[in-house]
Structure formats: structure tokens, C-alpha cells
Biopython code that builds the backbone (N, CA, C, O; Angstrom):
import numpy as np
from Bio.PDB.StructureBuilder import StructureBuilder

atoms = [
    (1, "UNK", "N", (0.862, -1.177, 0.000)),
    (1, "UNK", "CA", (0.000, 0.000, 0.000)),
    (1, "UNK", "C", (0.905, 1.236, 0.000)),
    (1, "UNK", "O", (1.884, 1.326, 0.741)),
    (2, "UNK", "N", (0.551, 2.129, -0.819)),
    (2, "UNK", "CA", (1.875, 3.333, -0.916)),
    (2, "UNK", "C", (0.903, 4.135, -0.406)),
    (2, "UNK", "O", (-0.272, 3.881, -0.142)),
    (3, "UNK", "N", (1.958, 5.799, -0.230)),
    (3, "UNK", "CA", (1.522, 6.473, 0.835)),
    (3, "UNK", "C", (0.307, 7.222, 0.466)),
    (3, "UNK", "O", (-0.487, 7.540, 1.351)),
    (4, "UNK", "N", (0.027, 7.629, -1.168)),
    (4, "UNK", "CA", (-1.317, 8.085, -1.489)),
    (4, "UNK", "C", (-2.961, 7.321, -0.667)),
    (4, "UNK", "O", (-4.014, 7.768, -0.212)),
    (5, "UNK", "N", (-2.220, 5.751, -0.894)),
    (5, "UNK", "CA", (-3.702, 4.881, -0.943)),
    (5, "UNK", "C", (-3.756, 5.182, 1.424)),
    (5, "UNK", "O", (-4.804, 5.127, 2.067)),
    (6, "UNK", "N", (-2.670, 5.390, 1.908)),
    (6, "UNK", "CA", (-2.467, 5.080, 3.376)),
    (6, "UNK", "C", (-3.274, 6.396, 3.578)),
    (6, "UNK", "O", (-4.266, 6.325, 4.302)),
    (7, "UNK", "N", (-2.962, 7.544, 3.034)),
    (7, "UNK", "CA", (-4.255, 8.927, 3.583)),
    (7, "UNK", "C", (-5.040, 8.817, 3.027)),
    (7, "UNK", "O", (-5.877, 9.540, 3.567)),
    (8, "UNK", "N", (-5.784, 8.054, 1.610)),
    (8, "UNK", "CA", (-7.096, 8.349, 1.854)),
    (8, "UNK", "C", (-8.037, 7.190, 2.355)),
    (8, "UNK", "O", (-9.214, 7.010, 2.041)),
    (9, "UNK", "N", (-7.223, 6.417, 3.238)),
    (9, "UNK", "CA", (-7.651, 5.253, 4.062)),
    (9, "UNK", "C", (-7.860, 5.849, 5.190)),
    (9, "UNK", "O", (-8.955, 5.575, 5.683)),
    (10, "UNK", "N", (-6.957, 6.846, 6.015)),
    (10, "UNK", "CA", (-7.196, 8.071, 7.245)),
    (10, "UNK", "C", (-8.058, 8.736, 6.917)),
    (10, "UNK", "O", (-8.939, 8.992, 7.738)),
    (11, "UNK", "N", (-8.147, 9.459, 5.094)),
    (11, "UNK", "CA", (-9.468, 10.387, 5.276)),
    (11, "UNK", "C", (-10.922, 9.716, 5.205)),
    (11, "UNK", "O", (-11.918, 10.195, 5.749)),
    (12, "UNK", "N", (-10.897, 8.583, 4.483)),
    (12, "UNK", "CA", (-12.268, 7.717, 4.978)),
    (12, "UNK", "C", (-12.261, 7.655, 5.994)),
    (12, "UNK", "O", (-13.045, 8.483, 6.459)),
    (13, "UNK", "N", (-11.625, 6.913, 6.959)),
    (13, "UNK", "CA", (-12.232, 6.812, 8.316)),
    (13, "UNK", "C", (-12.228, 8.094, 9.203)),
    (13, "UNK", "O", (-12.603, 7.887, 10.357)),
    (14, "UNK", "N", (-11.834, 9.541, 8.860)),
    (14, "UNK", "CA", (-12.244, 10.261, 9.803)),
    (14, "UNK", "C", (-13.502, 10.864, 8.859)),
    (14, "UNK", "O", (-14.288, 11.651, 9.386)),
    (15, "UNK", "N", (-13.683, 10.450, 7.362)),
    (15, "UNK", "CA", (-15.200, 10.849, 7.265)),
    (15, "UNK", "C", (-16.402, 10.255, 7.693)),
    (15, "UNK", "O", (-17.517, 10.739, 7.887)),
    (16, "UNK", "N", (-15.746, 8.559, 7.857)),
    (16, "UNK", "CA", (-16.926, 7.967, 8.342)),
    (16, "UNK", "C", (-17.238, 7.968, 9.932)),
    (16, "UNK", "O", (-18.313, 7.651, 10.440)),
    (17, "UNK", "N", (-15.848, 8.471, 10.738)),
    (17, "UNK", "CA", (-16.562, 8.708, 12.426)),
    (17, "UNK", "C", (-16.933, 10.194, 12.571)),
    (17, "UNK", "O", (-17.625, 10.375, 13.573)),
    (18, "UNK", "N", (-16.621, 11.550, 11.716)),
    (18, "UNK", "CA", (-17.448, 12.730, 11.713)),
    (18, "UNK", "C", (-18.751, 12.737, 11.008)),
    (18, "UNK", "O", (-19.632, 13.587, 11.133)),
    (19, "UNK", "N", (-18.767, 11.519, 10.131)),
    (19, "UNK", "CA", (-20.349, 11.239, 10.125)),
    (19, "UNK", "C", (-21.224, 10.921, 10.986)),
    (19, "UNK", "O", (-22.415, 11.210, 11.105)),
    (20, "UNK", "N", (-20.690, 10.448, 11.432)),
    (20, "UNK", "CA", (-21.938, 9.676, 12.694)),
    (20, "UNK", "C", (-21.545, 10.697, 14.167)),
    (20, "UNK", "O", (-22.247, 10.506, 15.160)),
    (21, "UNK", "N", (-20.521, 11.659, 14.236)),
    (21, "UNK", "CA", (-19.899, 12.699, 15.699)),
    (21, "UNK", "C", (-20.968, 13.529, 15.849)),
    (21, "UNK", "O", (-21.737, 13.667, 16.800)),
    (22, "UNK", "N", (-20.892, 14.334, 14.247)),
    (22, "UNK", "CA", (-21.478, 15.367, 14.755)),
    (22, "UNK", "C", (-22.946, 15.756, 13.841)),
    (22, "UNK", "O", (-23.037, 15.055, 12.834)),
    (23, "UNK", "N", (-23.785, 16.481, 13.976)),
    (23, "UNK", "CA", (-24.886, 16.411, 14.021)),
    (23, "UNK", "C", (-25.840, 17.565, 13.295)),
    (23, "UNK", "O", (-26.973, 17.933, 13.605)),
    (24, "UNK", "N", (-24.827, 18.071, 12.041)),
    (24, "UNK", "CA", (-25.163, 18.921, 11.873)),
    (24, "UNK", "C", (-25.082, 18.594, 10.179)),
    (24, "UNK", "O", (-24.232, 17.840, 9.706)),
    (25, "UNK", "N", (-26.255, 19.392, 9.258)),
    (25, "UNK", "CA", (-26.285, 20.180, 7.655)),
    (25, "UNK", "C", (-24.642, 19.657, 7.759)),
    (25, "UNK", "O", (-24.209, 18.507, 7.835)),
    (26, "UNK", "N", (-23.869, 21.044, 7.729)),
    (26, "UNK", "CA", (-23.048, 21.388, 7.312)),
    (26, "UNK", "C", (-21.676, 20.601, 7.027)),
    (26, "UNK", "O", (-20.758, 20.695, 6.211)),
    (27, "UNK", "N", (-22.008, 19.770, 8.127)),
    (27, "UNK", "CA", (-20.805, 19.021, 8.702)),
    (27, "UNK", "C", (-21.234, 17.392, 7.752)),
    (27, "UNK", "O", (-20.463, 16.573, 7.252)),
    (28, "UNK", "N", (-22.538, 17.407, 7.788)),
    (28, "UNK", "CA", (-23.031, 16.086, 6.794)),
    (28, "UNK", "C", (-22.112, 16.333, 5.404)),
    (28, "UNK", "O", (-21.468, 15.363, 5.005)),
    (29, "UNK", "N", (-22.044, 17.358, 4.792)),
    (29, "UNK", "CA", (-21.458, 17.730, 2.901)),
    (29, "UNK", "C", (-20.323, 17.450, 3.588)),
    (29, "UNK", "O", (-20.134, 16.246, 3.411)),
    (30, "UNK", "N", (-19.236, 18.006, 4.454)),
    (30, "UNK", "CA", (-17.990, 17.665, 4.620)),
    (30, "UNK", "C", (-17.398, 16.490, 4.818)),
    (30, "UNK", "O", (-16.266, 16.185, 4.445)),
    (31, "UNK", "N", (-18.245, 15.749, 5.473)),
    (31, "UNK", "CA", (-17.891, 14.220, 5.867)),
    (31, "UNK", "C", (-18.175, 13.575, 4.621)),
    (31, "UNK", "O", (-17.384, 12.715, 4.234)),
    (32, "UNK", "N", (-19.365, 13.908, 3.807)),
    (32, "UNK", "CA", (-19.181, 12.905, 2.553)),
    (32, "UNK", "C", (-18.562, 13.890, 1.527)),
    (32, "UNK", "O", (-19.039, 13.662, 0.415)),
    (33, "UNK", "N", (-17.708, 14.858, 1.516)),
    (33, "UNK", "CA", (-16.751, 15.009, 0.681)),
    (33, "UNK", "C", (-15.022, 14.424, 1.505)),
    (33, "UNK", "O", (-13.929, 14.249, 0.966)),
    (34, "UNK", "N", (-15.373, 14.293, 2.704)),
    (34, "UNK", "CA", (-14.249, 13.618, 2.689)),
    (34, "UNK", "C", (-14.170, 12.013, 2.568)),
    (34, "UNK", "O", (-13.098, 11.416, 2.671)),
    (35, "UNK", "N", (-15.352, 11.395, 2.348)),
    (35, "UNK", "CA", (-15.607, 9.806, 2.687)),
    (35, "UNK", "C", (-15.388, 9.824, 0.933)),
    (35, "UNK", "O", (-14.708, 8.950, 0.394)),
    (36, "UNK", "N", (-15.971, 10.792, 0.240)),
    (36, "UNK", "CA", (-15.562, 10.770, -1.367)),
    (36, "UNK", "C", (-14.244, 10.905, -1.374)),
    (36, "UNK", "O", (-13.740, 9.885, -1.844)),
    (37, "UNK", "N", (-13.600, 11.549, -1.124)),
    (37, "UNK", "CA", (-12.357, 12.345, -1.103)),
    (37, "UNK", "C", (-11.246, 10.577, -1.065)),
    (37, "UNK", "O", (-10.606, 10.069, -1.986)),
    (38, "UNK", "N", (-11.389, 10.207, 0.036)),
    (38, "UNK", "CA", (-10.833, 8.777, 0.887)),
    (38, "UNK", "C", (-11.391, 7.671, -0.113)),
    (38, "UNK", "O", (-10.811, 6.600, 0.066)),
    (39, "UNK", "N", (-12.223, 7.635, -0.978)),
    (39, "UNK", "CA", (-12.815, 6.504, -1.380)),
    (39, "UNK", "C", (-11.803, 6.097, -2.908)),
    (39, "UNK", "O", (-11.254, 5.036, -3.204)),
    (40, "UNK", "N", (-11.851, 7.319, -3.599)),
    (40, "UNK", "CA", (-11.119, 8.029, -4.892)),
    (40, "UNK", "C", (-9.667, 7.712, -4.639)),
    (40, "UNK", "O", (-9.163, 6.714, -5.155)),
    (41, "UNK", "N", (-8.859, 8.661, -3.733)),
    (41, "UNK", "CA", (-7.337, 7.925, -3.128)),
    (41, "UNK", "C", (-7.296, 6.708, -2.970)),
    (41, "UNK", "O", (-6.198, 6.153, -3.028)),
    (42, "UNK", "N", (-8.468, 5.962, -2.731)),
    (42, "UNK", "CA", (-7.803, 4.261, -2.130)),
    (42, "UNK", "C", (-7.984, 3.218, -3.280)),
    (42, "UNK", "O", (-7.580, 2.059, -3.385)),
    (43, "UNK", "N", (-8.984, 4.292, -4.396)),
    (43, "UNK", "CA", (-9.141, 3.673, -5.676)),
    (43, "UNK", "C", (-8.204, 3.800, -6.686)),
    (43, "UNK", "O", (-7.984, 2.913, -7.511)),
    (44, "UNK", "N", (-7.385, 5.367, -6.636)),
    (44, "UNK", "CA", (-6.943, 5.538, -8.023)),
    (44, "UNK", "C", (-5.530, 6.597, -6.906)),
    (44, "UNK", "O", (-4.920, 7.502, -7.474)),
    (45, "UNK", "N", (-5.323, 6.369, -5.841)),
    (45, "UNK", "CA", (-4.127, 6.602, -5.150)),
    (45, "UNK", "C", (-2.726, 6.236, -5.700)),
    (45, "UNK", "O", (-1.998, 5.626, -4.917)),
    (46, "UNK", "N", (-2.206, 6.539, -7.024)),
    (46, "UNK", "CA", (-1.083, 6.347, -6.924)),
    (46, "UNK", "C", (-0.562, 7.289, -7.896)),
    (46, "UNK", "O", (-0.926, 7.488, -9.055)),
    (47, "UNK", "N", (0.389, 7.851, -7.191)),
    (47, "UNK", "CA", (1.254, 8.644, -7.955)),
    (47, "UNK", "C", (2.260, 8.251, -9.592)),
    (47, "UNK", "O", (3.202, 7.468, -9.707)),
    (48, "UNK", "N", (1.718, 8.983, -10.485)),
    (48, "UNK", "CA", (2.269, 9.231, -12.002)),
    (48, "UNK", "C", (3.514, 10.006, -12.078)),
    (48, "UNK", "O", (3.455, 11.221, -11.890)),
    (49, "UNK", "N", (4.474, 9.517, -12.297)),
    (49, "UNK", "CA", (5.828, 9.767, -12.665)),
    (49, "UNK", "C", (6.261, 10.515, -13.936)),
    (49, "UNK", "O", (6.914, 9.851, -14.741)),
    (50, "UNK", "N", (6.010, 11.721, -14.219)),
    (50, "UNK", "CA", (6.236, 11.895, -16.109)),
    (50, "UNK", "C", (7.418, 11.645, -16.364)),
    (50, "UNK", "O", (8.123, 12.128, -15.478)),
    (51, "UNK", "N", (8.143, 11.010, -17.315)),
    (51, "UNK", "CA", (9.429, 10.844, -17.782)),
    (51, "UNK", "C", (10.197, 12.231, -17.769)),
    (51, "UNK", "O", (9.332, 13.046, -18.089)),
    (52, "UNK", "N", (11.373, 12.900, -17.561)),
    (52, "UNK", "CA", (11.926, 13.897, -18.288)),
    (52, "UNK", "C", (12.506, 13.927, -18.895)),
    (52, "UNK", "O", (13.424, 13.114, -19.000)),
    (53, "UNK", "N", (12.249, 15.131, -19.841)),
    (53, "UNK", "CA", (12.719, 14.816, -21.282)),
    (53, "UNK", "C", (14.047, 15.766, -21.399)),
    (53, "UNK", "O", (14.705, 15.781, -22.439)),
]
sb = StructureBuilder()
sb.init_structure("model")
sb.init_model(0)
sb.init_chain("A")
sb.init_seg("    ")
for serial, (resi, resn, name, xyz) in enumerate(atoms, 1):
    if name == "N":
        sb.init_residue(resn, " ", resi, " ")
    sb.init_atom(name, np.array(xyz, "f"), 0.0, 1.0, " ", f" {name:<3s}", serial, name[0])
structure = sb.get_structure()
């Protein structure tokens, strides 16, 4: 597991326990942009190297 896929494995799980913490609108869009955010990194988490030319 490289270090892209290791934070958005941290940012899922602090979207999925500020989902259920706290209790508010506002804080609901943030937690599922970060549970999106964490889902995307653990899917397509890896860093592209461009050759130099």
C-alpha cells in the first residue's frame, strides 16, 4: 500500500466517524466530501511519474 492509498484510508475513516460525531447540515457535505475524497485515493491513489525529457 503506498503512501497516497495510506491517507485516503485516514481520510475515509475520519469521514466515516465525523459522520456519525457530529450532528449537523453542514458538517453532513464535509464528511461525505471527505468519505468521497478517501474513497477516490484508495481507488486511483497512486502517484504518475512523467518521464523527463
Amino acid at each position: 500500500m503506498n503512501k497516497m492509498r495510506r491517507i485516503g484510508l485516514v481520510v475515509l475513516i475520519i469521514g466515516i466517524i465525523s459522520q456519525f460525531a457530529l450532528e449537523e447540515a453542514t458538517y453532513d457535505f464535509w464528511s461525505g466530501a471527505l468519505i468521497g475524497g478517501g474513497i477516490a485515493l484508495l481507488f486511483f491513489g497512486k502517484m504518475v511519474k512523467l518521464p523527463h525529457k
